[in-house]
N, C-alpha and C positions, 0 to 999 in steps of 0.2 A: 498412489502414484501422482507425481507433480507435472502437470500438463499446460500448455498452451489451451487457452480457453476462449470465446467470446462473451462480447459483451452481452449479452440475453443471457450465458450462464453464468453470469456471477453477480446479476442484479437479485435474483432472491434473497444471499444472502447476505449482499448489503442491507437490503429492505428491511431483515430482521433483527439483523445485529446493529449495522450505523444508524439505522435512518427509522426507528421503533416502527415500524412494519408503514412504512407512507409505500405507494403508488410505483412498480417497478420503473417508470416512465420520471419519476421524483426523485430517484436513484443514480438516475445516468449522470454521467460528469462530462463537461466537456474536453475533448479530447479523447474520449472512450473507442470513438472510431478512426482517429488517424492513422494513416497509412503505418506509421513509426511508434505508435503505442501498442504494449503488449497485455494480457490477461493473463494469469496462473490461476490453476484450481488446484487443490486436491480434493481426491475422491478416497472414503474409507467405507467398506460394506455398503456401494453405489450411492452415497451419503455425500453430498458435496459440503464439505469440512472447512476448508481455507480456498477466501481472494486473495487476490492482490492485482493492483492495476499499476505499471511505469507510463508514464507517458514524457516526452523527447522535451522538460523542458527546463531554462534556465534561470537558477536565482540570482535577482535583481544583482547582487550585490558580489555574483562570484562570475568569473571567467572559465570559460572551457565547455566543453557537451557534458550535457546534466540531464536525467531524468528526474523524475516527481514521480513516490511514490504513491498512488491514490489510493481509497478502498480497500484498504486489507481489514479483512475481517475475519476472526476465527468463531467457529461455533463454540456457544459457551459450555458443551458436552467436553469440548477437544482441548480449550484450552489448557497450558502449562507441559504440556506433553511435548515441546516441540515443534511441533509441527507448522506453528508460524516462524518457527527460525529457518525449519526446512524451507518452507518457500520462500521466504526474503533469502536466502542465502541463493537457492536458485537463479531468482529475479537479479541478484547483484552479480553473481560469474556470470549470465546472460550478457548483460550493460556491460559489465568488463569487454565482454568478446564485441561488442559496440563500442567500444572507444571514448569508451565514456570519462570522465575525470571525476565526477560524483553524482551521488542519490541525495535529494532533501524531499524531505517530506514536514507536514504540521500536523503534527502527533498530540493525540487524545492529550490529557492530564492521565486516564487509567494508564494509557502503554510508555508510560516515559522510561518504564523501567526495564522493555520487553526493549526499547529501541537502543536504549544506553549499553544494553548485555551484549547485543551485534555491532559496538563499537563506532554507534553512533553520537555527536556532541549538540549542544543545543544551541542554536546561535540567534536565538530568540526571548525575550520575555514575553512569561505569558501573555494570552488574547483569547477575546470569547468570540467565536462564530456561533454568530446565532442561530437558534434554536439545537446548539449540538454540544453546545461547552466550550472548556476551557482548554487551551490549545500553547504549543511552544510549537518554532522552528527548529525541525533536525537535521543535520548534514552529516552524512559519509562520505570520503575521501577513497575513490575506487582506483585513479587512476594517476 
């Protein structure tokens, strides 16, 4: 079931999955607590499965309310099953019912192909953020 979460529950598995097991405190992003940023989890056999973090904010380059998606992580047991569509698909009729006009996010090099399937474009050449890889800008068009 795909829930509203906090930030303390969905720093584990960023820790294991994003961030090769560094310091739940090493995890946090800014913006994780703003009044206007949301958390998703799902849970399968009490198993916390998939993040995902929106946070209220705007790319440089586009007009209108925009969230950023942060932190989405799937456990690599769960992967390919869905269940990161399920919850980005969630997370985006959420921001619709917010007034949102789009989602970007800077997506791995691995998920470019997880982000392209939910009908997102790349409006980025690639870029290495350090110590994490290699990275493109993505934009969806919500609203």
């Amino acid at each position: 079931m795909i829930r509203f979460a906090t930030t303390e529950e969905v720093l584990p598995l960023r820790s294991s999955v994003l961030r090769n097991g560094k310091p739940f405190e090493e995890c946090k992003l800014s913006g994780d607590d703003e009044d206007d940023s949301f958390h998703l989890a799902e849970t399968l056999h009490n198993e916390l499965v998939c993040v995902a973090t929106f946070h209220v904010r705007q790319y440089p380059a586009f007009a209108g309310k925009a969230f950023q998606l942060r932190g989405m992580a799937t456990s690599p047991l769960y992967r390919g099953k869905g269940i990161g569509k399920q919850v980005l698909t969630f997370g985006i009729n959420s921001i619709r019912n917010k007034q949102a006009n789009y989602l970007w996010c800077n997506a791995r090099k691995a998920a470019y192909s997880f982000y392209l399937s939910v009908g997102f474009d790349f409006i980025s050449d690639e870029f290495k953020m350090p110590d994490i890889g290699l990275h493109r800008t993505m934009y969806l068009r919500i609203n």
